[in-house]
N, C-alpha and C positions, 0 to 999 in steps of 0.2 A: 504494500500500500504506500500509494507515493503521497506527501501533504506540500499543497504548492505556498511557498513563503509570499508574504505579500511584502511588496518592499516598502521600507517605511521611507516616509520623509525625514530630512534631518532636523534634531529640535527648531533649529532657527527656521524652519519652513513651518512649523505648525503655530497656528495662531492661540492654541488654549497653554503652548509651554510661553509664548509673546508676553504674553497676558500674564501668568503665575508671576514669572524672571522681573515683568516690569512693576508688578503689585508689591515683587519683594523687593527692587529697587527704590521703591518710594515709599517705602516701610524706611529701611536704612538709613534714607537721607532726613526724614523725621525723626527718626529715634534722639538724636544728641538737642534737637531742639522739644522734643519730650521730656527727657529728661532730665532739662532742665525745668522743665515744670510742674515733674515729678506725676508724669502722666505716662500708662502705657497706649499702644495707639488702639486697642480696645475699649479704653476708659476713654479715652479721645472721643472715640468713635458716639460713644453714649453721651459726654456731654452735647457733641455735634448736633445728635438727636434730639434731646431735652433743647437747644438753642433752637429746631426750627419750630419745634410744637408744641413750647411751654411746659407744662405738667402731665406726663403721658404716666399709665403702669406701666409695670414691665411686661407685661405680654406684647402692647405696642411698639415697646423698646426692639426687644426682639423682633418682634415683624420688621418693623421698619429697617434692622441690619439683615434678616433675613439669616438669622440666630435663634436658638432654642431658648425660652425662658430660664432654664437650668443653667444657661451658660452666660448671661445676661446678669440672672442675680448677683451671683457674688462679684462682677465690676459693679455692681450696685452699691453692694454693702461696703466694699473697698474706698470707694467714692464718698460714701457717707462714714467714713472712717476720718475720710481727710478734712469732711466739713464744705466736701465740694457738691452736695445735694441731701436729699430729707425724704427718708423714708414716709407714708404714712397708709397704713391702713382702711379699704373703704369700709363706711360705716356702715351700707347693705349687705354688702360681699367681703368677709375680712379675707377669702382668697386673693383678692383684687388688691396690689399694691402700689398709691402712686407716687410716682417720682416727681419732686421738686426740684431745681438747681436753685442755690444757694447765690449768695452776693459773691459770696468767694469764687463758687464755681462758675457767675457770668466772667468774675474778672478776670479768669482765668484764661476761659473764653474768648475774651477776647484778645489776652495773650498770647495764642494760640494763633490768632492773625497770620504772621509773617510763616505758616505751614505752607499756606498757598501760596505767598510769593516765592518762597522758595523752590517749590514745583515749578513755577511758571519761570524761573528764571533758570532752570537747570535744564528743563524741558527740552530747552531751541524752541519753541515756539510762542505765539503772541497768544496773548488772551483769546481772540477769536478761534483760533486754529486748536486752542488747547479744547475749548468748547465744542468745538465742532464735531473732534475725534469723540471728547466723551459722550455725547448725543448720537454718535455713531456704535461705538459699545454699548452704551445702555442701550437702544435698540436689536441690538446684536443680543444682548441678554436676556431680553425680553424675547425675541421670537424661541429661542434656545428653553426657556422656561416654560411656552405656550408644549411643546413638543410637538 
């Protein structure tokens, strides 16, 4: 029995290793600027969240990153360790937990600012063209998710 090989591309030809190489390169280049703010870029990621949509639970939290609530919590309670957001319990549903950000946690926020100039200036490209590509991958994600 013969099994015919299929030949692969090489990584630099495939666009989902593009995508990984370039997510962990813009991991990287944030981390030293995280770090200084004593944020990891998951706890980032959650203030980000809390900055577009106010006071969410964490089941939205998670949606929104598109993350398990299980995985979501404990940069919650991490966060609220630091005094960079406020747990609190709803009084219908005590399952239901929502997250506040804190004053600390806006200023932090907005500390957090020069993240994306830093992208945009490492990138080679201009604001527009930076926007453009991601509007081009998020649609790329989304058809990929419809399956």
């Amino acid at each position: 029995m013969t099994r015919k090989t299929a030949k692969l591309r090489p990584l630099d030809r495939q666009i989902c290793f593009t995508l990984y190489a370039t997510s962990m390169a813009i991991t990287r280049a944030y981390k030293p600027l995280l770090d200084d703010l004593g944020l990891t870029y998951p706890q980032y990621l959650v203030l980000c969240t809390l900055g577009e949509g106010g006071p969410m639970t964490v089941g939205a939290i998670a949606s929104r990153l598109d993350l398990e609530s299980s995985t979501v919590t404990p940069l919650v309670k991490r966060l609220e360790a630091a005094g960079l957001v406020e747990r609190r319990r709803g009084m219908e549903d005590e399952r239901k937990v929502a997250v506040t950000m804190t004053s600390a946690g806006h200023g932090l926020l907005e500390r957090s600012g020069c993240l994306g100039d830093l992208l945009l200036k490492r990138s080679g490209m201009d604001a527009t063209e930076l926007e453009v590509l991601n509007k081009r991958v998020q649609a790329m994600r989304a058809e990929i998710v419809k399956g």
